[in-house]
C-alpha positions as CSV (number, residue, x, y, z in Angstrom):
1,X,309.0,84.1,0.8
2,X,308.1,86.0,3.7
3,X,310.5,87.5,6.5
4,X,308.4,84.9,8.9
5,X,309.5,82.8,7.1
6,X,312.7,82.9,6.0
7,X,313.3,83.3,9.9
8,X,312.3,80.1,10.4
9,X,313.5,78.1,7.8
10,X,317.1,79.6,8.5
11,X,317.0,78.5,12.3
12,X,315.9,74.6,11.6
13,X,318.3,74.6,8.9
14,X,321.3,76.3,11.1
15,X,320.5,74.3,14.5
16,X,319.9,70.4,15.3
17,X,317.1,69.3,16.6
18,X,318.0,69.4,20.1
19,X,319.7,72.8,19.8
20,X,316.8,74.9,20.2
21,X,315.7,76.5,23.8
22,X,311.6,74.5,23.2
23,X,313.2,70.9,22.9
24,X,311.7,68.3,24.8
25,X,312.6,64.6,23.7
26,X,308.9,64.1,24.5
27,X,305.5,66.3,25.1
28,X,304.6,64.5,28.0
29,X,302.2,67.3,29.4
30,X,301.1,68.0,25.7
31,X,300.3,63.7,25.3
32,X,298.4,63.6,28.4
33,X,296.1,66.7,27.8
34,X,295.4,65.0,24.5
35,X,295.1,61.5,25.9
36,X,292.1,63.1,28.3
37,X,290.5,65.1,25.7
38,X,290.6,62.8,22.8
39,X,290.7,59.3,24.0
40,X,289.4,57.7,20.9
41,X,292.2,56.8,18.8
42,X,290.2,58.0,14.8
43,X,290.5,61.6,16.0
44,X,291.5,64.1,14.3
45,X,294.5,66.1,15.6
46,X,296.2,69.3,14.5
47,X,299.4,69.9,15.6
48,X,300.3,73.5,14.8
49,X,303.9,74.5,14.6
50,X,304.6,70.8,15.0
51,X,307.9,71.2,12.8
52,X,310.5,68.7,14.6
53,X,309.1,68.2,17.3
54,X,308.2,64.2,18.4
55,X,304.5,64.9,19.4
56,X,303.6,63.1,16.6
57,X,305.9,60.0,17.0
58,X,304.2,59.4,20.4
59,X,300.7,60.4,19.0
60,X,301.6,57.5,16.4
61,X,303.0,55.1,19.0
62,X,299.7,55.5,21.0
63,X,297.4,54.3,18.2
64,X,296.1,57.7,16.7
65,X,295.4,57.2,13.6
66,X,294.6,60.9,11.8
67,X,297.4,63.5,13.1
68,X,298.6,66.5,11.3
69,X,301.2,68.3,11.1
70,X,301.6,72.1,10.4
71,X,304.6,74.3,10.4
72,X,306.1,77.2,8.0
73,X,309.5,75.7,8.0
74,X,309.9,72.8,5.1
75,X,313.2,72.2,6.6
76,X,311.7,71.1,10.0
77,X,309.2,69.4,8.2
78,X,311.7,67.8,6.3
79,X,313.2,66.3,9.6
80,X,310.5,65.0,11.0
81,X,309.2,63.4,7.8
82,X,312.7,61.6,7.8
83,X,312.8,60.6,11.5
84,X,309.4,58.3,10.9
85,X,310.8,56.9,7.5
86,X,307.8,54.5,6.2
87,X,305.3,56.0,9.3
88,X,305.2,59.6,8.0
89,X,302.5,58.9,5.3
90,X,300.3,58.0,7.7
91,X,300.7,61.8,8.9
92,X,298.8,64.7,7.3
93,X,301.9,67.4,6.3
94,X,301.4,70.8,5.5
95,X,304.0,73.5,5.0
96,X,302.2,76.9,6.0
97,X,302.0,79.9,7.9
98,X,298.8,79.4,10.5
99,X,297.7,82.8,9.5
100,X,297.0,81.7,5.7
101,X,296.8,78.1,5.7
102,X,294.1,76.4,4.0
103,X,292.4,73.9,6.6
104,X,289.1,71.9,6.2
105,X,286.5,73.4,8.2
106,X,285.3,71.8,11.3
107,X,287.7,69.2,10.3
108,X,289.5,69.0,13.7
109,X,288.9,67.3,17.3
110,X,291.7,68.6,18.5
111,X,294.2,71.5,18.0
112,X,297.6,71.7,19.7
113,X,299.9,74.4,19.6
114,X,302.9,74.7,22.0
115,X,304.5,77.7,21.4
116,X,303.5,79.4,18.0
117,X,301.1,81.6,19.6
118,X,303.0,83.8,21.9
119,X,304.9,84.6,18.7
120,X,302.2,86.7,17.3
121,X,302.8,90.1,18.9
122,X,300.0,92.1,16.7
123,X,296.4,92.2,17.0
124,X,295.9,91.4,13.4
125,X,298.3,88.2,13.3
126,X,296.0,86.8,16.8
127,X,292.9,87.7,15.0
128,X,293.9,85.6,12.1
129,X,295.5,82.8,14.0
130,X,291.9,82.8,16.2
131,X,289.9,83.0,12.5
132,X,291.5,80.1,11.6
133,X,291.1,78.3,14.7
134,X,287.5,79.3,14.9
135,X,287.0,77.9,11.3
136,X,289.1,74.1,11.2
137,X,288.0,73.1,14.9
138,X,284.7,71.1,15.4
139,X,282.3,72.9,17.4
140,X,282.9,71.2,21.1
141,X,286.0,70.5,19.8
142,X,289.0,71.0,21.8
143,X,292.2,73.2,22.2
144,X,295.3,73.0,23.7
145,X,297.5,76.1,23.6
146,X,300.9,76.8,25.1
147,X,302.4,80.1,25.8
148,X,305.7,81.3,27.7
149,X,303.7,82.5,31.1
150,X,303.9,85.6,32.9
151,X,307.4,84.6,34.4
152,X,308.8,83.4,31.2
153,X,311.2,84.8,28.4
154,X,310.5,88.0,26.7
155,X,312.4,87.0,23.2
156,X,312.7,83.8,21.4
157,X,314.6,82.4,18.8
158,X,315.6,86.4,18.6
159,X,312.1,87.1,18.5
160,X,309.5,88.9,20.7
161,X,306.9,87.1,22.2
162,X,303.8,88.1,24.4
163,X,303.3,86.2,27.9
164,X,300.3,85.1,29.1
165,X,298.5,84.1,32.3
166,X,295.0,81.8,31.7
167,X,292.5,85.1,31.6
168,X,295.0,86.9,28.8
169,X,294.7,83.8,26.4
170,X,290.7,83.2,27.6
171,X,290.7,87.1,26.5
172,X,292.7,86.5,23.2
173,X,290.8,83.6,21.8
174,X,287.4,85.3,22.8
175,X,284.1,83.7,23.8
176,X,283.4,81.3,21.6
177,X,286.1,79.5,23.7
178,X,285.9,78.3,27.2
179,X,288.7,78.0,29.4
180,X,288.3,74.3,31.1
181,X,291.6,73.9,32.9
182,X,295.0,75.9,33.0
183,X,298.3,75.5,34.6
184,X,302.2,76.6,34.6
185,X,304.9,74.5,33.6
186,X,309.0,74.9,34.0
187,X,310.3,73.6,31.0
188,X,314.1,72.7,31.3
189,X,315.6,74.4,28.5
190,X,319.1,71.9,26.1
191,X,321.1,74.9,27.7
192,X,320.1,73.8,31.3
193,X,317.9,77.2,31.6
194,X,314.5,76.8,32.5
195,X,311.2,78.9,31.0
196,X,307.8,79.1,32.5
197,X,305.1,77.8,29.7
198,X,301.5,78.1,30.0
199,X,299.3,75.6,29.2
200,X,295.3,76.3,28.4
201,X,292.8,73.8,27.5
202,X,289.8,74.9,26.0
203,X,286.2,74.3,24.5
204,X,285.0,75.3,21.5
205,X,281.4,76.7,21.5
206,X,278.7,74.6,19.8
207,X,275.8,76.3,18.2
């Protein structure tokens, strides 16, 4: 097992669900970005680092019909799975780290990841994170990513992160990406602290 981890599996099995600083009892901003993007409800949708997080309740709720779920913790897995009961086999798990996961190529419509990137601090982790991106998205397909932004927390979960403003993560993901809309975000932390996310939406090149 890897120190990655075994970080992670020991902080969804030592905190509830709505003991961690990213809770949200809903995506809101996440569900309308993919509401615009991907309006028809047979697309296929990534959500990376999904773990517990009720994304894919509400992608459920609104009809989609091919989500997936990705994280490296089974534990929050686990949860999740739980929390739908009979509705989590209509959800695509997988238990990986992004970096070696095994995804169908040009499989996806849509990728969303709210807050795994900004974890990966080394230029090898983001080229493996974008290689893998690059390789399971649909060309034209789409991207959501979101980062803490340049006003947001330096550590997570114990953990560095990297900030980002919209031309740093255009400049991470590299060309065969387009940058179609950006923003900032306060999100209102369980502990009533508040961090700065930013969100990027983005294009993938077609040939």
């Amino acid at each position: 097992m890897t120190d990655s981890k075994l970080h992670w599996e020991s902080v969804y099995q030592a905190k509830a669900p709505d003991a961690v600083s990213w809770y949200s009892p809903h995506l809101v901003t996440s569900l309308r970005l993919i509401s615009e993007q991907v309006p028809s409800k047979d697309a296929a949708i990534i959500d990376v680092g999904g773990g517990e997080a009720t994304l894919v309740d509400d992608l459920l709720a609104k009809g989609y019909t091919q989500p997936s779920v990705l994280d490296i913790s089974q534990a929050a897995i686990d949860v999740a799975r739980q929390r739908l009961g009979p509705h989590a086999a209509q959800v695509h798990w997988l238990v990986a780290d992004i970096a070696s996961a095994r995804l169908e190529a040009a499989h996806y419509d849509l990728w969303h990841d709210r807050a795994v990137f900004h974890f990966l601090t080394t230029a090898v982790a983001r080229q493996a994170y974008v290689r893998q991106l690059t390789h399971a998205l649909k060309p034209g397909g789409h991207a959501i990513i979101a980062t803490f932004g340049p006003d947001g927390p330096l550590k997570c979960s114990g953990l560095d992160i990297v900030r980002y403003d919209a031309a740093q993560l255009q400049q991470a993901l590299g060309p065969q990406f387009t940058l179609l809309d950006s923003f900032t975000e306060p999100h209102q932390t369980p502990f009533g602290t508040t961090q700065q996310f930013l969100y990027g939406v983005f294009r993938r090149a077609t040939p």
